[in-house]
Each structure stands twice: as structure tokens, then as C-alpha cells.
C-alpha positions in Angstrom: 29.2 -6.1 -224.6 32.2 -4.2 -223.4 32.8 -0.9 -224.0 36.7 0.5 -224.7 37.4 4.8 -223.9 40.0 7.0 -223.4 40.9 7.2 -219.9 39.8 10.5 -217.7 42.6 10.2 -214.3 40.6 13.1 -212.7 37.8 10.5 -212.1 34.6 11.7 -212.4 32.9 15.5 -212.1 31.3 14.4 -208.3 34.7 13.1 -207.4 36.6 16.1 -208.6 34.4 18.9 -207.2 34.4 17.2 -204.1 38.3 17.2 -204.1 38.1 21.3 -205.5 36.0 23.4 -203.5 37.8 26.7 -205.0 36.5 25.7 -209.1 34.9 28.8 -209.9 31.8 29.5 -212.2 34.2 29.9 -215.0 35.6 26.6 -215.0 31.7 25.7 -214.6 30.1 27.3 -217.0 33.2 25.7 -219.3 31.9 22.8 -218.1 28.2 23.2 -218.6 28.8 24.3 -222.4 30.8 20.5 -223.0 27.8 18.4 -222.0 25.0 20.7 -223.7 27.6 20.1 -226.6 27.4 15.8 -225.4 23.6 16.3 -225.5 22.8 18.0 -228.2 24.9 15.5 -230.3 22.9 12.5 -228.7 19.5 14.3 -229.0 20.4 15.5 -232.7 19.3 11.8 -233.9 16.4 10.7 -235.2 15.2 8.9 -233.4 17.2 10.9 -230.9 19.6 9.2 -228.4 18.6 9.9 -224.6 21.4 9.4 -222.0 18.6 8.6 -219.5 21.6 8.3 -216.5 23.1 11.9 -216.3 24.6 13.1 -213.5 28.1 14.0 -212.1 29.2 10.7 -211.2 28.5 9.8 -215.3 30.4 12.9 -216.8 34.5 12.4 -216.6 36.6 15.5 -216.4 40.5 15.7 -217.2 41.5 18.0 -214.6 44.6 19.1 -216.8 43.1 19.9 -220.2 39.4 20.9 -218.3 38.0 18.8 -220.8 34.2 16.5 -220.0 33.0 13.6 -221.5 29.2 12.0 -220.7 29.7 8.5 -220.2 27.4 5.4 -218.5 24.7 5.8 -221.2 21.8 4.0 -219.4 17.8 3.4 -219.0 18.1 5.0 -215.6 15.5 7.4 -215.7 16.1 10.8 -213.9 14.8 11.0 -210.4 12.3 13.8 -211.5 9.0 15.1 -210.6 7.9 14.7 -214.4 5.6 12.1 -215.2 6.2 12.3 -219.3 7.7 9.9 -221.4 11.4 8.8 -221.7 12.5 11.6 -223.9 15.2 14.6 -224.7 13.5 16.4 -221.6 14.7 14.1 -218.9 18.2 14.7 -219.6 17.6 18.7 -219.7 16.7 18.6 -215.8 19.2 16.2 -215.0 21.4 18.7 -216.6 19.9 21.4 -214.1 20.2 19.0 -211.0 24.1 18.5 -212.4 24.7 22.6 -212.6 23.0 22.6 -208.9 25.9 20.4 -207.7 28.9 21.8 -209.5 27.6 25.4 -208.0 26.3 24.4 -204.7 29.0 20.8 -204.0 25.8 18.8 -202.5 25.5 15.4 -203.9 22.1 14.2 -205.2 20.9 17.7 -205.2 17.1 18.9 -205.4 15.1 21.7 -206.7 14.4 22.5 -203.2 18.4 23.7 -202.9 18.1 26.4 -205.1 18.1 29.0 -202.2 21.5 27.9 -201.8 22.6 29.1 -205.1 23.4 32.9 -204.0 24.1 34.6 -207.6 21.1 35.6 -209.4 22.3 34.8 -213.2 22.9 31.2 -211.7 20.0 30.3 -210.0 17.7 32.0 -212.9 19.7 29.7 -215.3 19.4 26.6 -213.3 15.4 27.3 -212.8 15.6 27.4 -216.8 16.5 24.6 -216.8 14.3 22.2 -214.1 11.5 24.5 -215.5 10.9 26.4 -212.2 9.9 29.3 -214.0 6.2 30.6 -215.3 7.3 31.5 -218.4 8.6 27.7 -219.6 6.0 25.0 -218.7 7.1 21.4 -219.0 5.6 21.5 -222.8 7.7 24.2 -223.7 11.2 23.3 -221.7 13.9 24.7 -223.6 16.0 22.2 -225.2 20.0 21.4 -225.0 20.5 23.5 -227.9 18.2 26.3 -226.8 19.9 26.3 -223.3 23.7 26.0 -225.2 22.9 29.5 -226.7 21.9 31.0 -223.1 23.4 34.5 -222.7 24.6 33.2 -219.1 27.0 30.8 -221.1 28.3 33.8 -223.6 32.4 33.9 -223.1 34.2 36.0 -225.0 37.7 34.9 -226.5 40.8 36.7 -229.0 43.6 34.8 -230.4 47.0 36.4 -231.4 49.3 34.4 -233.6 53.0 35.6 -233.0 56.4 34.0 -234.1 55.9 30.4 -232.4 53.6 31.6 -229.7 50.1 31.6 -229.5 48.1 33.0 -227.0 44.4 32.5 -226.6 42.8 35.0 -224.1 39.3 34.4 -222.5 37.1 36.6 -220.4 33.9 36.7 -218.3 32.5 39.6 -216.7 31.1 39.3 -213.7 29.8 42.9 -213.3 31.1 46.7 -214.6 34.5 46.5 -212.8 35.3 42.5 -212.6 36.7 40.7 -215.5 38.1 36.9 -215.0 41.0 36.5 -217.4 42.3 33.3 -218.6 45.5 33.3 -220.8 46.7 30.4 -222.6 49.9 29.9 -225.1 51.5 27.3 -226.8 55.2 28.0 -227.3 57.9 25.8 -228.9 60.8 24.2 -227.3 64.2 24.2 -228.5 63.3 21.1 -230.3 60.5 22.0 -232.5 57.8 20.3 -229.7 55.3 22.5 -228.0 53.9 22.8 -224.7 50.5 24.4 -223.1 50.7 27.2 -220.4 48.1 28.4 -218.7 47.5 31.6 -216.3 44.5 33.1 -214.8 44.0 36.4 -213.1 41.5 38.9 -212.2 41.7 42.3 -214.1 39.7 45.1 -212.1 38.9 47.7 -214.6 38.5 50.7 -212.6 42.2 50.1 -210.6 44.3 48.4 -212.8 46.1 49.1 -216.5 46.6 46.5 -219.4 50.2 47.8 -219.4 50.9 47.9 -215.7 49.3 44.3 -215.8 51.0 42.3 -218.6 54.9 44.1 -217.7 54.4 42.1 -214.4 52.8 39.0 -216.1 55.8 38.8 -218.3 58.3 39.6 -216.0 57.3 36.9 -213.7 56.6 34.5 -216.1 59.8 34.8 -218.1 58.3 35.5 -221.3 60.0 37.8 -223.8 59.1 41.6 -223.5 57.6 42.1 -227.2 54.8 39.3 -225.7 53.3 42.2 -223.5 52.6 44.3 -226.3 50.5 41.2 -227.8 48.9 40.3 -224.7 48.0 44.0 -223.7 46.6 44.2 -227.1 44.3 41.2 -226.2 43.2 42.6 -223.0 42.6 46.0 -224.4 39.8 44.7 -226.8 38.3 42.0 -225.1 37.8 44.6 -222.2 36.1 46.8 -224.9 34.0 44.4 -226.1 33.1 42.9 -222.4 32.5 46.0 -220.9 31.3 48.8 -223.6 31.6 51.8 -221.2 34.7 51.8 -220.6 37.1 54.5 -222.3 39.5 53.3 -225.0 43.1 53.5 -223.8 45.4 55.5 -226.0 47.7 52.6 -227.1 44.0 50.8 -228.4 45.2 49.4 -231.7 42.8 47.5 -233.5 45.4 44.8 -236.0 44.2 41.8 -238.4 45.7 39.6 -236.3 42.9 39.5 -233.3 39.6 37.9 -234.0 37.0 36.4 -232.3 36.5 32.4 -231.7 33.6 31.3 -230.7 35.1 27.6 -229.7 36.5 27.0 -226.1 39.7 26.0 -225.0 40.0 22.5 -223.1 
């Protein structure tokens, strides 16, 4: 039987985090949320669909959109200290032993290389999911659905519908005074056609201003002025909402036209 897909020109996640050593854990983590998305789709059956084969060399990436796809659905069990039967489980770990790649870049990873995994919030979601833990014995291992709801996958995102722009802003917060920013708009050509831009920056809440911030983003990115009113909007709440302590900046406006959307942007 042959099998006919869309084509991925990034090659495959192994190849490409080989080739990027600077992807950080938000590109990751968007990563991560894909395939629990692949598995809980295959798992959802009854009798439920087990990829059996999954690691980084069997999940595609397109480098340009960030989007995955699990692909090489096979019998080939995971190389796993379990000993139960061929079942939703097995492609949990393998899922752990592909997160312990994409963080740590070793191929054909272990549980053993864990101590390489220097971030707390990582390595306590990775153990999550190989069931190092106490608290989750191999009869209670959380499932791809349990581990798609994991507060360590949480990302917070606003859209803002303008004219023909739209701008989609994502953040994660690493700690009190670090927030990753990820911008994205779609504006439209003289012709009616529209393209995908796409910047991200680092916002550090205790030095820098929303205003001071999106004047210079526009400016540089040749974007017309009114836009850093709607983007300083954006960052103003989502900073709100990602870091709660924070005092609200006079020009805070809250305006119908933000909400939040809990899907992701490829």
C-alpha cells in the first residue's frame, strides 16, 4: 500500500533541531501541544489507534509555518522499560523521550539524561511524562489529553482585528520580569492578496514600556503609526493577564475588540 501526504521541506523534527540549536522552549512547547493534539486524535478511537513508532525522526515540521505532523505510523514498539501491553501508554513516554530531545538536542535520548534538562518546569514535565515521578505510577500515567491541559503548556494569546490587518500576539512568561513576545499579522497587498509577518522579541517588564516598545517596532518595520496604538493595547493586557502584579499603565484600555483564543498559530 502506498501512502500519498503533503510535503514537509524542513524534513523531519531530529533533522531540523539538529540544524537549529537556538529553537527556544517556545517554539517547543508549540511543538509539544501539535503532537499531544496527533495523539489524542489517534488515541480518541475505539479501539484507539496507537502510533507505536514515535519519535523525532517520525514527526515532520514546516520550518516556515512551525507547523508538525506524526507520520510513519508503525508496530515499532517504544524502546521502554515498560513491560505492559501495546497500548495509548507507549506513545505517552515516547512523547517524553521526544520532549527530552527537542530540549536537550541528543538523539535517542534516555531517562537517564534528565540531569541535563537544567529548567525545573521542564524536567518536572518531562518526568510527567516517562512517569519518573511517585505520585503517577505506570497504572495511573496521565494520558495525551491529561498532559495537553498541563499548566507547563498554558500560552496566552489576544487578537486585534483592524482595517485589513490582523495581528495575533502570543506570550509566555518565563518568570516575574521575562515575557517572550510573538507578533504575527496578516496584511493585504495592493492586490487584495495577503501575506504572514512574523516578529518576536523579548519584553522585560520592570525596564521597558509598551509605548517606548511598539514606536520602535513600528518605526523599524514600516508599519503605519495608528498600528502601535493596537499592538500596545495587546501587550498592555496580555502583560496584565501574564503577570498579575504588575501595575496597570494609565493608557490600559480595555475595548471589545481583544479576546482571548485558546488555538495556536502555525
Amino acid at each position: 500500500m502506498n501512502t500519498i501526504s503533503e510535503s514537509f521541506t524542513s524534513g523531519n523534527l531530529r533533522q531540523f533541531r539538529k540544524k537549529h540549536k537556538g529553537v527556544d522552549m517556545v517554539a517547543i512547547k508549540n511543538w509539544a501541544r501539535q503532537i499531544l493534539q496527533g495523539l489524542c486524535y489517534l488515541h480518541s478511537h475505539n479501539p484507539p489507534i496507537i502510533h507505536g513508532n514515535l519519535t523525532c525522526e517520525n514527526i515532520f515540521v514546516n520550518g516556515n509555518t512551525r507547523e508538525v505532523k506524526l507520520g510513519n505510523l508503525g508496530l515499532g514498539l517504544a524502546q521502554t522499560i515498560l513491560v505492559e501491553q501495546h497500548n495509548p501508554v507507549v506513545d505517552v513516554y515516547s512523547f517524553g523521550l521526544c520532549m527530552l530531545e527537542l530540549v536537550t538536542c541528543d538523539q535517542y535520548p534516555k531517562p537517564d539524561g534528565l540531569g541535563k534538562v537544567k529548567d525545573t518546569k521542564t524536567r518536572q514535565f518531562i518526568e510527567r511524562c516517562l512517569c519518573l515521578v511517585p505520585e503517577y505510577s505506570i497504572s495511573t500515567r496521565l494520558s495525551a489529553a491529561q498532559l495537553l491541559k498541563d499548566p507547563f503548556l498554558e500560552e496566552t494569546i489576544f487578537d486585534f482585528y483592524q482595517r485589513s490587518t490582523k495581528f495575533r500576539l502570543i506570550g509566555e512568561s518565563r518568570d516575574e520580569n521575562l515575557i517572550y513576545f510573538t507578533l504575527t499579522w496578516r496584511m493585504a497587498d495592493l492586490c487584495g492578496r495577503a501575506r504572514l509577518e512574523k516578529i518576536e522579541f523579548v519584553f522585560y517588564v520592570d525596564e521597558d514600556t509598551t509605548t517606548i516598545v511598539t514606536d520602535e517596532m513600528v518605526q523599524e518595520l514600516g508599519l503605519p503609526k495608528e498600528d502601535a496604538t493596537s499592538i500596545r493595547d495587546l501587550m498592555d493586557n496580555l502583560i496584565i493577564k501574564l503577570v498579575p502584579a504588575r501595575k496597570k499603565p494609565s493608557s490600559f484600555l480595555k475595548f471589545s475588540g481583544v479576546h482571548p483564543d485558546p488555538t495556536s498559530v502555525c
